[in-house]
Structures are given as structure tokens and as C-alpha cells.
PDB file of N, CA, C and O in Angstrom:
ATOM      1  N   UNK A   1      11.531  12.998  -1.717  1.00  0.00           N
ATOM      2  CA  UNK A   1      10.941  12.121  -0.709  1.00  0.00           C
ATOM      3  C   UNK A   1      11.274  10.676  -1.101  1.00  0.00           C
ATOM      4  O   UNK A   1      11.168  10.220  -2.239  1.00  0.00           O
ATOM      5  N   UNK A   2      11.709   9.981   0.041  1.00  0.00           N
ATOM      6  CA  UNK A   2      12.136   8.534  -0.520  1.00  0.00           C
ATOM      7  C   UNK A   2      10.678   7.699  -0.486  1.00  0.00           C
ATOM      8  O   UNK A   2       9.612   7.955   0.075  1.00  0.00           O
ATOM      9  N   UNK A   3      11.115   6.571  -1.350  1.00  0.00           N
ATOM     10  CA  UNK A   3       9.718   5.688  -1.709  1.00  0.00           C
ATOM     11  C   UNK A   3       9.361   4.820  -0.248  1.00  0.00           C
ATOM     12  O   UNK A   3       8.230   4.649   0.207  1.00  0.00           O
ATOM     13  N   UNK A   4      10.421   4.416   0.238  1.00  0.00           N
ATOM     14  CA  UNK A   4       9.528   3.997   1.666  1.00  0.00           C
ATOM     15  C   UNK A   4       9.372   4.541   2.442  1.00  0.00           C
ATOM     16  O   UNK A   4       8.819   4.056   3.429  1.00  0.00           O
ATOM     17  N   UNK A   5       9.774   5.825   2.401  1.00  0.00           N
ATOM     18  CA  UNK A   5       8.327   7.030   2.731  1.00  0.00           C
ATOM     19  C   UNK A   5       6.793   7.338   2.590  1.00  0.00           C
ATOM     20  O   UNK A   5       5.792   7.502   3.286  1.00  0.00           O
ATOM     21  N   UNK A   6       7.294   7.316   0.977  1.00  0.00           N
ATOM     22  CA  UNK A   6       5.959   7.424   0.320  1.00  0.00           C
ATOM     23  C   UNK A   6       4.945   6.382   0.973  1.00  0.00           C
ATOM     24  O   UNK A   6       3.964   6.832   1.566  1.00  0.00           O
ATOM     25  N   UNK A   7       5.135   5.084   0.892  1.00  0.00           N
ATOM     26  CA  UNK A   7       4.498   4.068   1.019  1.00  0.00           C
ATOM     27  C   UNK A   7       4.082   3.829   2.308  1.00  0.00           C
ATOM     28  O   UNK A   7       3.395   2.878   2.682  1.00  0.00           O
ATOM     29  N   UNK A   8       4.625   4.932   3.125  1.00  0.00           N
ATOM     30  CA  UNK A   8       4.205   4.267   4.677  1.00  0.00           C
ATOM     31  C   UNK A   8       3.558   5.568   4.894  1.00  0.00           C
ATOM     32  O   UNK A   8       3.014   5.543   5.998  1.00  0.00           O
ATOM     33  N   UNK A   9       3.353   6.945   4.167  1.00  0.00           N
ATOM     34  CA  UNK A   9       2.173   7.541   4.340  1.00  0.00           C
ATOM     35  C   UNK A   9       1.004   6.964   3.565  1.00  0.00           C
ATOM     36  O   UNK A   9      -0.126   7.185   3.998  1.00  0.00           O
ATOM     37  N   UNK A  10       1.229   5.950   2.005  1.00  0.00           N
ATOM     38  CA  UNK A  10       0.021   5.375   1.936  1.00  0.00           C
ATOM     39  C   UNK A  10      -0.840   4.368   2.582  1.00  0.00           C
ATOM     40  O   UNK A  10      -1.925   3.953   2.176  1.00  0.00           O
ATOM     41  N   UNK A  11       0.033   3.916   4.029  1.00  0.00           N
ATOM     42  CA  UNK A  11      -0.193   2.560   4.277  1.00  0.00           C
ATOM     43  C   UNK A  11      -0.653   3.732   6.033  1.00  0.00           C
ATOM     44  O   UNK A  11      -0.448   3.139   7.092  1.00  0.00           O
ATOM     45  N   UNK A  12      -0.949   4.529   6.090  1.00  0.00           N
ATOM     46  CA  UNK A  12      -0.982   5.477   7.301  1.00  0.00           C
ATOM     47  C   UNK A  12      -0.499   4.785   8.509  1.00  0.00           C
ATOM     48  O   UNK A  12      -1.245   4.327   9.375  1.00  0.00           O
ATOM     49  N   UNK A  13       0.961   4.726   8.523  1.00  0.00           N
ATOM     50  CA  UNK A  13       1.853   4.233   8.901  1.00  0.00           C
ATOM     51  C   UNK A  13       2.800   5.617   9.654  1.00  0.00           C
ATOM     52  O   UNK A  13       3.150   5.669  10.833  1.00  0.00           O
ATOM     53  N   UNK A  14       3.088   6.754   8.479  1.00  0.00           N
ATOM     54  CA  UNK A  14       3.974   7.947   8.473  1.00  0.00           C
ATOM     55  C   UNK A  14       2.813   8.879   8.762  1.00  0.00           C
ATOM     56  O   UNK A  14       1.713   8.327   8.796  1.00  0.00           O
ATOM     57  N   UNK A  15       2.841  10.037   8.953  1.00  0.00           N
ATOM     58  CA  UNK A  15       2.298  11.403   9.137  1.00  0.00           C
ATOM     59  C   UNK A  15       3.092  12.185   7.524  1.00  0.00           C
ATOM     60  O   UNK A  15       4.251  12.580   7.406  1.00  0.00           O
ATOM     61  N   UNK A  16       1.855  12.197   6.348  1.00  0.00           N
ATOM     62  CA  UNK A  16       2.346  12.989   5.968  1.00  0.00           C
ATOM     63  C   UNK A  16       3.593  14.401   6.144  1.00  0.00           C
ATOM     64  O   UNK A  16       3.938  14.898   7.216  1.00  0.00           O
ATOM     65  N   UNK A  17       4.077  14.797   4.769  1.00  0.00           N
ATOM     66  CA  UNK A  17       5.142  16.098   5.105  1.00  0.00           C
ATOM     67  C   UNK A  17       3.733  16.992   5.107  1.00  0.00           C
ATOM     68  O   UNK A  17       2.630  16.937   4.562  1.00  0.00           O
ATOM     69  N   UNK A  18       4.397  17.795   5.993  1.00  0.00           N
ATOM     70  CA  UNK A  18       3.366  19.372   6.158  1.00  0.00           C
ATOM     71  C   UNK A  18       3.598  20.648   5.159  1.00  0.00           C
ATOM     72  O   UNK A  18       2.967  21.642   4.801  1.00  0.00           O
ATOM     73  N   UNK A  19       4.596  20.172   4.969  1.00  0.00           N
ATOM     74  CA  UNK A  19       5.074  21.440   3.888  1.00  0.00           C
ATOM     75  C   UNK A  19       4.645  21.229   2.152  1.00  0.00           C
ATOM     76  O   UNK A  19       4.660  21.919   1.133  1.00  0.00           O
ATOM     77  N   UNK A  20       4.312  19.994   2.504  1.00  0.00           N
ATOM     78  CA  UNK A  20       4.036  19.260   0.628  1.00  0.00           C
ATOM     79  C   UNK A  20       2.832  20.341  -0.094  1.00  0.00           C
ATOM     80  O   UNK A  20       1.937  20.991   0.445  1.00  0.00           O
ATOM     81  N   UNK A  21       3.210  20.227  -1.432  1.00  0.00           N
ATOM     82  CA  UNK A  21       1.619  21.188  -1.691  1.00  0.00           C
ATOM     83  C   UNK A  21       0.885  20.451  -1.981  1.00  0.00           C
ATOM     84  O   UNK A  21       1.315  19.459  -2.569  1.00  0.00           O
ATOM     85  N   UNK A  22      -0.790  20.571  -1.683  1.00  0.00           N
ATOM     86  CA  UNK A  22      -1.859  19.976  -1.863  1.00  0.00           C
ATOM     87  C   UNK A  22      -2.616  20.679  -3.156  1.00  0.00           C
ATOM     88  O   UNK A  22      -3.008  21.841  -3.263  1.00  0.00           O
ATOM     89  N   UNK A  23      -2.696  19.510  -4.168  1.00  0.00           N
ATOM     90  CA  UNK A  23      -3.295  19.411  -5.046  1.00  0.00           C
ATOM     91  C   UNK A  23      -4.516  18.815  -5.213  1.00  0.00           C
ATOM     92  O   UNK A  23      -4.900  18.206  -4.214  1.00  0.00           O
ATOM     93  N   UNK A  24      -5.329  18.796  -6.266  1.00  0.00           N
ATOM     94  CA  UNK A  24      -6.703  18.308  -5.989  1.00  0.00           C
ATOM     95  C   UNK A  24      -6.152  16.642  -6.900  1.00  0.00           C
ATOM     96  O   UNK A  24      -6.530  15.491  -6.682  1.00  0.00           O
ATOM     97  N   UNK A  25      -5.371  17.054  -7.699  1.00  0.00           N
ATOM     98  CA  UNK A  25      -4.819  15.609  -9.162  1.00  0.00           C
ATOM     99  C   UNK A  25      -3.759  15.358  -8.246  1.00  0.00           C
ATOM    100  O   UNK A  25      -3.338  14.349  -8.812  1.00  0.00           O
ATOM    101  N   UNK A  26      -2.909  15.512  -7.150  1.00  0.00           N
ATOM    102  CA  UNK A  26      -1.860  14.411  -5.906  1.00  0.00           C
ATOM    103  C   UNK A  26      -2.918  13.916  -5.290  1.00  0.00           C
ATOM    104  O   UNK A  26      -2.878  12.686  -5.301  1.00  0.00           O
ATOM    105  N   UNK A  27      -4.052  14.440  -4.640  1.00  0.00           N
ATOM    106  CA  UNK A  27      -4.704  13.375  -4.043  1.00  0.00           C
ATOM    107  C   UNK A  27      -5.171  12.398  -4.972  1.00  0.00           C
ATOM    108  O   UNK A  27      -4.655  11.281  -5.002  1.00  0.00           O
ATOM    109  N   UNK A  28      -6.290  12.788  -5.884  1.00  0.00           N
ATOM    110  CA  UNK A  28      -6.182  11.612  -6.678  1.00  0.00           C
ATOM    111  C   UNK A  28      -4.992  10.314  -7.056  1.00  0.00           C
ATOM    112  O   UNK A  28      -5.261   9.113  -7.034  1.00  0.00           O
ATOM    113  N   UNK A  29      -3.657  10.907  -7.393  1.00  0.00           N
ATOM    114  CA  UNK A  29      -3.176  10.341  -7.892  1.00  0.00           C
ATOM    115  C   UNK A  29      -2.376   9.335  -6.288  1.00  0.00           C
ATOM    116  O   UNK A  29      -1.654   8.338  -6.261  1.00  0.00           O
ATOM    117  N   UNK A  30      -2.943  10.185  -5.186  1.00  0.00           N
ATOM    118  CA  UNK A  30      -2.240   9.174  -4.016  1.00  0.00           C
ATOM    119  C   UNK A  30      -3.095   8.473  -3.374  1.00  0.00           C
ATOM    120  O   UNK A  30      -2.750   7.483  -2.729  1.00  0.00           O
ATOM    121  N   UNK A  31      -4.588   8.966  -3.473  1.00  0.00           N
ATOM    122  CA  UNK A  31      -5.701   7.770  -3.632  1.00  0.00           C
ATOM    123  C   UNK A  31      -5.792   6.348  -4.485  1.00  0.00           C
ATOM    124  O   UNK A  31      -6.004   5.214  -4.055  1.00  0.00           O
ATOM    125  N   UNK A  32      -5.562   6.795  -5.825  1.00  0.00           N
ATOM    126  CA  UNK A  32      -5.084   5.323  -6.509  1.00  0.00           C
ATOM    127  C   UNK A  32      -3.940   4.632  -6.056  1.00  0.00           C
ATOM    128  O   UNK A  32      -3.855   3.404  -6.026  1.00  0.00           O
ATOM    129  N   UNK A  33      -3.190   5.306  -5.754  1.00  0.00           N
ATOM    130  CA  UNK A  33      -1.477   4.212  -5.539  1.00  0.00           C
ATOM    131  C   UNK A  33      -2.196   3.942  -3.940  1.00  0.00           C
ATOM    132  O   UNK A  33      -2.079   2.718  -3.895  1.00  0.00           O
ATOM    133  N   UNK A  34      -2.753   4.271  -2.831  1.00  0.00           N
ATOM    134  CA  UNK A  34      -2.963   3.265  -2.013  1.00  0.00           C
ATOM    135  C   UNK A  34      -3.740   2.414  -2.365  1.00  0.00           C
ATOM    136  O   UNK A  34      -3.353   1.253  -2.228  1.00  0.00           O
ATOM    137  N   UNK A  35      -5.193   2.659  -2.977  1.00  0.00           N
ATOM    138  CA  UNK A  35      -5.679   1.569  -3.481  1.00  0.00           C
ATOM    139  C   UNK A  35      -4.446   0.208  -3.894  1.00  0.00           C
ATOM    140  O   UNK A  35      -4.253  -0.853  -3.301  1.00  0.00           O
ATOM    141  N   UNK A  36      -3.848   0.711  -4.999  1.00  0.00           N
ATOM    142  CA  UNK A  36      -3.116  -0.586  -5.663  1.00  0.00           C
ATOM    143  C   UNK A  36      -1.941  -1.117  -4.480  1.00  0.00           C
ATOM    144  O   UNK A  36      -1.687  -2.315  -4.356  1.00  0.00           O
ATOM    145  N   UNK A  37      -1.363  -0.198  -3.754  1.00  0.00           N
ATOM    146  CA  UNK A  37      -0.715  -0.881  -2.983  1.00  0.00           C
ATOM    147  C   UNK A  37      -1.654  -1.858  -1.712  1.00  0.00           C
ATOM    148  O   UNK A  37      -1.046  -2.792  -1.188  1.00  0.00           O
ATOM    149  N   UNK A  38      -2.595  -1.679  -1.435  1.00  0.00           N
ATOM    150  CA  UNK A  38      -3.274  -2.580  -0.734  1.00  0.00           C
ATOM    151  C   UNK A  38      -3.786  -3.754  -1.350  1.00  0.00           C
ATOM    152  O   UNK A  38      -3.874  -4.798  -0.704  1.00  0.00           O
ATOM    153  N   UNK A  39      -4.250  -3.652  -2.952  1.00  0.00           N
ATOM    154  CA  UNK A  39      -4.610  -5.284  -3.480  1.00  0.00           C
ATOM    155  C   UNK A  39      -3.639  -5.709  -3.713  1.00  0.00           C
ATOM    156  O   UNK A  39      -3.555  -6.912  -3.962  1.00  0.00           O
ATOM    157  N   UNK A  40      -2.390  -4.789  -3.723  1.00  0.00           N
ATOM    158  CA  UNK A  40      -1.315  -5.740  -3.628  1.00  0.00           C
ATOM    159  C   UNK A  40      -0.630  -6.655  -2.637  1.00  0.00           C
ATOM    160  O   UNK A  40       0.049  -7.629  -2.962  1.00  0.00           O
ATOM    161  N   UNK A  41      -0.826  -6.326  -1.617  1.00  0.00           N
ATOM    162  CA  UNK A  41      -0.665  -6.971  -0.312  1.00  0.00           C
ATOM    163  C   UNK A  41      -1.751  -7.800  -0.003  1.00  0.00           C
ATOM    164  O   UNK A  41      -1.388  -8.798   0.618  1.00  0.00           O
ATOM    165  N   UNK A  42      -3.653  -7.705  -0.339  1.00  0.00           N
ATOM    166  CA  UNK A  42      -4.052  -8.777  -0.302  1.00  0.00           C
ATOM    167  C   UNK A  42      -3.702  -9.845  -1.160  1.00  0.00           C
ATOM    168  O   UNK A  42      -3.319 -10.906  -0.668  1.00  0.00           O
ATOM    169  N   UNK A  43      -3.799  -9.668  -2.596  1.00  0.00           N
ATOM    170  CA  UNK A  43      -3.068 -10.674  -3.584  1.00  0.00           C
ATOM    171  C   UNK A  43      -1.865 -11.545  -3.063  1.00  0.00           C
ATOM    172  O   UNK A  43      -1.786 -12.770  -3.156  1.00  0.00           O
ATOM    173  N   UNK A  44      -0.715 -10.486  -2.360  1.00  0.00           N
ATOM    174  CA  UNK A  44       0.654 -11.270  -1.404  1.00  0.00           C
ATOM    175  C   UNK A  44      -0.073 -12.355  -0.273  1.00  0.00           C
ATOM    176  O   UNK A  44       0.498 -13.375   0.113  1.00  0.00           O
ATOM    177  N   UNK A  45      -1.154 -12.021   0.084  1.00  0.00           N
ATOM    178  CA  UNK A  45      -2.013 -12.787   1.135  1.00  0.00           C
ATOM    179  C   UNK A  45      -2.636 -13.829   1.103  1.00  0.00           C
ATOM    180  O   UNK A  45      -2.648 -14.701   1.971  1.00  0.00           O
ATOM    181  N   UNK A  46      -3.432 -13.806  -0.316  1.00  0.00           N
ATOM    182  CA  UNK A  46      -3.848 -14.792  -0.789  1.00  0.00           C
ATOM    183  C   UNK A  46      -2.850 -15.768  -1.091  1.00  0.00           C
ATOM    184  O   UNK A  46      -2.889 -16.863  -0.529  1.00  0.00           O
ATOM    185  N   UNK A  47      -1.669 -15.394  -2.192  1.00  0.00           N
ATOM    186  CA  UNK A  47      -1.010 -16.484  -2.395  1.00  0.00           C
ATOM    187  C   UNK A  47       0.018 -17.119  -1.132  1.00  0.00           C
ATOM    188  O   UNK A  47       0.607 -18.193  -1.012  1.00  0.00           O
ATOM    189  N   UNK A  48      -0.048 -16.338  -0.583  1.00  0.00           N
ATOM    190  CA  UNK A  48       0.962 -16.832   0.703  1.00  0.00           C
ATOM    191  C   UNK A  48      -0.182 -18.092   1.699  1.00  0.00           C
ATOM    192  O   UNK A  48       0.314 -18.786   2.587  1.00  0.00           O
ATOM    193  N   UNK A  49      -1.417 -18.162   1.403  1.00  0.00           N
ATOM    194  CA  UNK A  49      -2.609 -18.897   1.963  1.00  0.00           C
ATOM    195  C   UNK A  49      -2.440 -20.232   1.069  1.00  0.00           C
ATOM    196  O   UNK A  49      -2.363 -21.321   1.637  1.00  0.00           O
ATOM    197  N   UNK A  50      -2.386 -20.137  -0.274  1.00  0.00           N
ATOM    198  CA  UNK A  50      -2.466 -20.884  -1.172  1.00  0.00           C
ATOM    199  C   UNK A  50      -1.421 -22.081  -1.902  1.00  0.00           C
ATOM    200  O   UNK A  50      -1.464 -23.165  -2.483  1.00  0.00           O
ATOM    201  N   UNK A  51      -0.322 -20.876  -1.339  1.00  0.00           N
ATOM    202  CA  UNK A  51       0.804 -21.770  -1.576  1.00  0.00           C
ATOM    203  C   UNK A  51       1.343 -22.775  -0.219  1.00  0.00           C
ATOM    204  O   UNK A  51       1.469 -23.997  -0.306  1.00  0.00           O
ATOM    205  N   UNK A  52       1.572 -22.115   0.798  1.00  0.00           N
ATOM    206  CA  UNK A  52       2.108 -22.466   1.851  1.00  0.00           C
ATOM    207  C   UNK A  52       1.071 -23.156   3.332  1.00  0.00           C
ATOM    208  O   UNK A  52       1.292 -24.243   3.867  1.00  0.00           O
ATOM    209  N   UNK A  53       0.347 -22.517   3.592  1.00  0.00           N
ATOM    210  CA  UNK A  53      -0.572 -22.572   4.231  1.00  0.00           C
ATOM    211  C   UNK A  53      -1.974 -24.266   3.880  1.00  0.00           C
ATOM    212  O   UNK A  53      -2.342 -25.168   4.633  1.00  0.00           O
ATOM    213  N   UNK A  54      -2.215 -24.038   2.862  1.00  0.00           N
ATOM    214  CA  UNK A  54      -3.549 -25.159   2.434  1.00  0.00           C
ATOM    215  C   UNK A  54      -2.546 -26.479   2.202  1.00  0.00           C
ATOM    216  O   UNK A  54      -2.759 -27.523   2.819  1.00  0.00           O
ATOM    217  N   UNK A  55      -1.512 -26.355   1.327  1.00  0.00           N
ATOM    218  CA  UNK A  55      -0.776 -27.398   1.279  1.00  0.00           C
ATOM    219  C   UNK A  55      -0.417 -28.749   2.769  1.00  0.00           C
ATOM    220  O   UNK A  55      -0.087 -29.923   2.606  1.00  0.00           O
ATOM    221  N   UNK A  56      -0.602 -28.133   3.888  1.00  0.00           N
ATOM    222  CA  UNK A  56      -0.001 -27.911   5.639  1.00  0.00           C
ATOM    223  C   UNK A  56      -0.864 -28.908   5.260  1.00  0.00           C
ATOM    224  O   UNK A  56      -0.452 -30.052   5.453  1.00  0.00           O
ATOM    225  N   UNK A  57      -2.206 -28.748   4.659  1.00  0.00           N
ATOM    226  CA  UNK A  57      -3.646 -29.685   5.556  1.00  0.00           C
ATOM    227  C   UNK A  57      -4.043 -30.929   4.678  1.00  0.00           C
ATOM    228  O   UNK A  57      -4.989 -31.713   4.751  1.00  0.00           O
ATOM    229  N   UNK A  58      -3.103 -30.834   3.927  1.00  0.00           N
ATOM    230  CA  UNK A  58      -3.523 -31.966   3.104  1.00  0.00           C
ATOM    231  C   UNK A  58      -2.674 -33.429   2.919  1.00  0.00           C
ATOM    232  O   UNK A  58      -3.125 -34.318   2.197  1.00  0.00           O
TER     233      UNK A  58
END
């Protein structure tokens, strides 16, 4: 499975594969990686506010 695959079923973007096997430790382990991929995109958010954005008003 390619990774911007992966990432756009963590971002529920894609429809999981149907054929994948379900584990009780893949969900876990695909519960954490969306977690981190989402503070990662707020963090991208914040600094994109901080750098570019607040600078505008001053």
C-alpha cells in the first residue's frame, strides 16, 4: 500500500482496503499515526499563523 494512501485513509479522505486484515494492535497502531498526523498539521497551522500571517498586521 503506498504512503499517500495510507495517509488519506488516516485523514478519512480514502475508504479503507476491504481486504486488509483487522487487527486489534493495526488499529491501535493506526489510531496513533492519525493522532500524530493531525498535530502535525495543526503545528503546520500554527506556524503558518505565526510566521506569515501576524507579521501582515504589524
Amino acid at each position: 500500500m503506498g504512503i499517500l494512501r495510507q495517509v488519506a485513509e488516516y485523514l478519512y479522505i480514502k475508504k479503507p482496503d476491504p481486504n486488509q486484515e483487522k487487527t486489534q494492535w493495526m488499529k491501535y497502531m493506526h489510531g496513533i499515526n492519525r493522532i500524530s498526523i493531525f498535530v502535525f498539521l495543526f503545528a503546520m497551522m500554527v506556524l503558518l499563523v505565526r510566521w506569515v500571517i501576524l507579521p501582515l498586521f504589524k
